[in-house]
Phi, psi and omega in degrees: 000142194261157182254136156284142168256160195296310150353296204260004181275317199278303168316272200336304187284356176279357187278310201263350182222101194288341171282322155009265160336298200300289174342279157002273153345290194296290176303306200309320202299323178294323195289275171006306196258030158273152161273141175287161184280355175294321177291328186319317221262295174316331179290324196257030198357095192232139183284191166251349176282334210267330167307320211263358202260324173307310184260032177028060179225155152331136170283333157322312194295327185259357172265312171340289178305308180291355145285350173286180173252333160236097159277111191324124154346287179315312153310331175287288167344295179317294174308320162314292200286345183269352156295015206041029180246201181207130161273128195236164178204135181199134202258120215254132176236173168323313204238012186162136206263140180214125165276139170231142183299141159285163168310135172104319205260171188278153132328325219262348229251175178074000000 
């Protein structure tokens, strides 16, 4: 029996599969244009002291949060708003775009 690397299982089946591929594609190009929140927070040019001071944590604590990889709604919100901004979140279908409440926030609120 021939052994494989996990590598060449994956180049085959993305070789062998053009929508696949396309998928791929379609995410890597989403991940490319998002900003980390660290570029957010230099565009509005704020320190991670002056974040951390706003939301009354540590700056270790606001560098963390700009490294995770999964972040509570609620922890996004929170950091938005001490950039002075408000987090909208929303789920896009084919035919129609729907905002959905962060954590924290009212119905009545965005």
């Amino acid at each position: 029996m021939t052994r494989r690397s996990f590598s060449h299982v994956t180049k085959k089946r993305l070789a062998d599969d053009p929508e696949r591929r396309e998928r791929l594609a379609i995410m890597q190009r989403a991940m490319e244009d998002m900003l980390a929140l660290s570029e957010v927070r230099d565009r509005m040019d704020m320190t991670q002291k002056q974040v951390a001071e706003t939301l009354g944590v540590s700056q270790a604590n606001i560098s963390r949060i700009e490294h995770e990889e999964d972040l509570y709604l609620s922890t996004l919100r929170d950091y938005v708003e001490a950039l002075g901004g408000e987090l909208q979140v929303k789920a896009v279908f084919e035919d129609q775009e729907i905002y959905l409440a962060v954590p924290g926030e009212s119905r009545g609120e965005s």
